[in-house]
C-alpha positions, 0 to 999 in steps of 0.5 A: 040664196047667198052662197055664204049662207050655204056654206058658213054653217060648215064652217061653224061645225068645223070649230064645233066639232070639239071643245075650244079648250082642246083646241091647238091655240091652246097648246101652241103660241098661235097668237102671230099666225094665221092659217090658210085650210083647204077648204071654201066655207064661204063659197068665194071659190078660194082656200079659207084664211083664218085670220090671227083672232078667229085662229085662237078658237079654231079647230078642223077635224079633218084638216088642222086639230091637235091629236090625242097626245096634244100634237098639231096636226095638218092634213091637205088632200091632193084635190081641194081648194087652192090660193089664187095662185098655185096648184097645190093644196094646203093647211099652213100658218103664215106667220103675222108679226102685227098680232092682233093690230089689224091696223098694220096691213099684212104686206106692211113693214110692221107685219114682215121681216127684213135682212139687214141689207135692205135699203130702208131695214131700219123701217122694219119692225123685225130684222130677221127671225127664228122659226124653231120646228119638231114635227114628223110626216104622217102621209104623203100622196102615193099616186101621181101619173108622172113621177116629176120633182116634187110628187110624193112630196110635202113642205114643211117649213118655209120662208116667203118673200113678199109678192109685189106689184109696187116692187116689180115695178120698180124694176130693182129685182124684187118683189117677185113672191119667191122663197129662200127656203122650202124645206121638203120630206119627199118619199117615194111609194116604193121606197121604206123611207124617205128624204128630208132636203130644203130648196133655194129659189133664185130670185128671179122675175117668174118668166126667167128661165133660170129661176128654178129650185136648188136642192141642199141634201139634209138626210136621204136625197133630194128630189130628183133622186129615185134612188132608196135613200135606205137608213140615211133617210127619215121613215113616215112617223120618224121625228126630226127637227128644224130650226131656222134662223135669219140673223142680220142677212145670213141664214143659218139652218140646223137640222136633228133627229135621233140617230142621224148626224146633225146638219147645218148650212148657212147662206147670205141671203144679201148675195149670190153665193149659194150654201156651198160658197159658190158664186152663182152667176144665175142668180139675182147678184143681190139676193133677197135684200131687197124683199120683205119676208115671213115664215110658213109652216105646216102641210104644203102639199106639192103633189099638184092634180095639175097635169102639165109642162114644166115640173110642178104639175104631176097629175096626182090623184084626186076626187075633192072627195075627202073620205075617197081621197083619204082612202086612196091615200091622196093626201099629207099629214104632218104633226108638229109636237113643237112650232115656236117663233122668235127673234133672230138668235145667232146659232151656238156650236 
């Protein structure tokens, strides 16, 4: 039998469940998203992509669902199906300028952004962007059999620069798949609240020892810090905002919530000064000019069930089993009350 043929009615059930009137494209702009769920409804033995047209009527019960405050929620377990290419499990949007003009690949100029140093900038369809966020953590994991950087921790916002082969080969320092920005909430079990930081990955080739993660505290600490962040951090189910914005090729990021002070950085994304206005000798001189990019947003779990060398991989706990999971806390939620793309706006204030 068809493997699909198993496993497709579980998908139909997933956007049965409820009435599409109820579902979150209904309440939210999703018409340049597409998702990515963890879970395989057609038995290719990778996370499900829905694309932009199916995601207008779509809705998972456990996984990607507007609550009853008609809230976006996103939830992904420690053990699940996973991209080809990572070790973490997630319910998270990428964001796909082209709409529903599927004639516009999804690696293409016309379906990604651009800063404005790249070399054929005027090519693209968009030159930077806005990503403008209102959400809070519901769970993160609470087991993980070694304490490394990112367990206990969730992304919930970040921008991908486009991993490609063609620009590898071109040997001009791009094309490598890494991230400007990831933006963390991390809490430690034993901890009453957590922290929110955002990391910068040096854009580096993936074999270079010095590309690594350089964290920019926002409230709490950051993520190789065990110490109880106390008031100056964000509790599970505390509201704060984000927004995001790449205006010609300089990042400006603001951070609010209620009772806490308002941060913000900026950062040339075309160089390697990092936030803090230093240079860093170990970083790709010319930063992500060279690379096309796009936003994510959602629950990107980071406590990988992997046990392994290197910081990524924590040995969380982990069945596959949702029910057990979700009983054992192996698992992140995270519910968005406001998920908003537009163009580059320069920041006010």
């Amino acid at each position: 039998m068809n493997k699909a043929a198993i496993y497709l009615p579980l998908a139909l059930l997933a956007t049965a469940c409820a009435s599409t009137s109820d579902g979150p494209a209904n309440k939210f702009d999703l018409t340049h998203w597409k998702i990515t769920v963890p879970i395989d409804s057609d038995g290719n033995g990778k996370a499900d992509d829905i694309d932009t047209k199916a995601l207008q009527s779509y809705q998972h019960p456990d996984f990607f669902y507007l609550d009853e405050q008609k809230n976006l929620v996103f939830t992904s377990p420690n053990k699940a199906v996973t991209t080809q290419t990572s070790t973490n499990t997630r319910s998270e949007l990428r964001q796909m300028i082209r709409g529903l003009d599927t004639s516009i690949g999804t690696k293409s100029y016309g379906n990604n952004f651009a800063l404005a140093s790249h070399p054929d900038a005027n090519l693209f369809d968009q030159i930077g962007g806005r990503l403008e966020a209102t959400l809070k953590v519901n769970h993160v994991a609470i087991n993980a059999k070694v304490a490394k950087k990112p367990a206990y921790s969730v992304v919930v916002g970040q921008i991908h620069a486009g991993k490609d082969k063609g620009l590898i080969a071109e040997g001009n320092g791009f094309g490598y798949g890494n991230e400007p920005i990831k933006i963390y909430y991390k809490k430690w079990p034993n901890h009453d609240k957590g922290s929110v930081f955002w990391n910068y990955e040096r854009n580096l080739a993936k074999d270079d020892p010095n590309r690594t993660d350089i964290a920019y505290p926002v409230w709490g600490n950051t993520w190789e810090n065990p110490d109880d962040p106390a008031d100056s951090g964000i509790a599970l189910g505390e509201e704060f905002s984000y927004t995001i914005d790449v205006v010609g090729s300089t990042m400006y990021l603001t951070f609010t919530a209620s009772n806490k002070p308002t941060i913000n950085y900026q950062i040339d994304l075309s160089n390697n000064v990092d936030a803090y206005g230093n240079v860093d000798e170990k970083d790709n001189p010319n930063g992500y000019s060279g690379d096309w990019h796009y936003f994510k947003a959602g629950a990107y779990n980071q406590c990988s069930t992997k046990e392994a060398e290197g910081i990524w991989y924590a040995g969380c706990a982990g069945t596959g089993d949702w029910s057990t999971d979700k009983a054992n806390g192996d698992y992140t939620s995270v519910t968005f009350s406001k998920l908003k793309l537009s163009h580059a706006s320069t920041p006010t204030g």
